[in-house]
C-alpha positions as CSV (number, residue, x, y, z in Angstrom):
1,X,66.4,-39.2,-134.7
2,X,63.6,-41.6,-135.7
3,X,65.7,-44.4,-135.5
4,X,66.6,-44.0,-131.9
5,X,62.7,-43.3,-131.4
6,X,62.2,-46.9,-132.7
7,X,65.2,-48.8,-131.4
8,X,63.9,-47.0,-127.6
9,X,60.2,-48.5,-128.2
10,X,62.0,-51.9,-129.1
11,X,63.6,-52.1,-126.7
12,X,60.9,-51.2,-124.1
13,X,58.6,-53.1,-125.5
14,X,61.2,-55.8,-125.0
15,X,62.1,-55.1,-121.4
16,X,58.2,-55.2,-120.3
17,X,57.5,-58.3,-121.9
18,X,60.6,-60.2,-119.8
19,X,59.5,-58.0,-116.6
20,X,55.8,-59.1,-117.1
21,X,56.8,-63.0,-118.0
22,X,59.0,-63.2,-115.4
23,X,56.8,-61.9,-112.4
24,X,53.8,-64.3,-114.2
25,X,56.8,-67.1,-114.0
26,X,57.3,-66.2,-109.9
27,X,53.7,-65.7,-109.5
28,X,52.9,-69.1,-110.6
29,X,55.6,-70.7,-108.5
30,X,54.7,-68.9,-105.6
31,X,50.8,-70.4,-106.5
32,X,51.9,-74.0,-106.6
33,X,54.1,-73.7,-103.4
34,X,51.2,-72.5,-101.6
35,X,48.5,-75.2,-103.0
36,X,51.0,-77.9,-102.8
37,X,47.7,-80.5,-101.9
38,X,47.1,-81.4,-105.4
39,X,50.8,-82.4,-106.8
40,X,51.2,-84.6,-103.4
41,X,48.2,-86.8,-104.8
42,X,49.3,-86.9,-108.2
43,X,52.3,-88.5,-106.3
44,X,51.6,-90.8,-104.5
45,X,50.1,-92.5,-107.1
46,X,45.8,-92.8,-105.7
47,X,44.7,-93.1,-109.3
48,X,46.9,-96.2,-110.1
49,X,44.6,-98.9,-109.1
50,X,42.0,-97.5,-111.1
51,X,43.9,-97.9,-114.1
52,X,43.9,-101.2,-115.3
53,X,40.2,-102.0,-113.6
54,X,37.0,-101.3,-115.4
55,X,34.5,-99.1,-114.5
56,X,30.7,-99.7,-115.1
57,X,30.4,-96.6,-117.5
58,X,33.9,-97.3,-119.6
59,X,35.5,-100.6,-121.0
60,X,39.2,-101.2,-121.3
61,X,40.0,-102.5,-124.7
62,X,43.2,-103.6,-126.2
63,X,44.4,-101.9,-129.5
64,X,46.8,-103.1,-132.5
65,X,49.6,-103.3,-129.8
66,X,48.1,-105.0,-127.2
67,X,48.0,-101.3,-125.3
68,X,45.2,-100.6,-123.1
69,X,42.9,-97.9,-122.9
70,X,39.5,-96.4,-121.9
71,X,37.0,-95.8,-124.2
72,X,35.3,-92.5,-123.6
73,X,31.6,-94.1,-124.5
């Protein structure tokens, strides 16, 4: 008897937590098909100039690999 008890909370226990990632998973879908704005720019590439050019409050400097990056002071 008790082990029915227990194998029925498992198991419900494990059929809420697909039902409730699942509808999270649809839900957040549905959010970025509805605010598509922000993944178009990441797109088209705006930032990509801004990359390799110095700003007045950060330097680009070269490490051991001849990589470039910013430095955040």
């Amino acid at each position: 008897m008790t082990v029915e008890i227990g194998l029925g909370l498992l198991l419900n226990i494990l059929f809420w937590t697909v039902a409730v990632l699942v509808a999270v998973g649809l839900a957040s879908m549905a959010v970025i098909e509805y605010f598509p704005g922000r993944e178009r720019k990441t797109r088209k590439g705006t930032h990509q100039g801004r990359v390799g050019t110095p700003t007045s409050r950060s330097r680009v400097e070269a490490d051991e690999t001849g990589e470039e990056y910013r430095k955040a002071s």
